[in-house]
C-alpha positions, 0 to 999 in steps of 0.5 A: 797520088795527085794522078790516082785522084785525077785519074779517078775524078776522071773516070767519076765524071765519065760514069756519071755523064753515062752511066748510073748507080750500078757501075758506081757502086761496082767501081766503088769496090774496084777501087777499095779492092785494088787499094787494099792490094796495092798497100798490100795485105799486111797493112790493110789496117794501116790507118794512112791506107784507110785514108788514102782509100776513102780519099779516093772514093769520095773523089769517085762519088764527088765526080760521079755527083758532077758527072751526073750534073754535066749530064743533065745540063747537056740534055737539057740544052739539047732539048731546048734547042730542038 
């Protein structure tokens, strides 16, 4: 689970620092998807999946948040220095 959340804050920050809004929203429905498949259709009302899979999209969007600020810091200090 400790990996998931790495891997996941992960590429949050990598989306952020490149990309926008649209692939954060499509990868937001990736992860929902492939947590609901990985818990298995039986338990998809388990509340211990519905935790892990909201766990892992505000890990998303809190990087994505952080990507989005690194982002801005870096281009702003490329402007200044030219």
């Amino acid at each position: 689970m400790l990996w998931g959340l790495i891997a996941v804050g992960g590429i949050g920050i990598l989306l952020g620092f490149r990309l926008r809004a649209p692939a954060l929203i499509v990868t937001t429905a990736v992860i929902v998807l492939v947590g609901a498949v990985a818990g298995g259709i039986g338990s998809l009302l388990d509340w211990d999946r519905l935790l892990s899979i909201l766990l892992f999209v505000v890990t998303l969007q809190g990087a994505y948040l952080l990507g989005v600020f690194l982002g801005v810091v870096w281009r702003r200090g490329l402007t200044h220095e030219q």
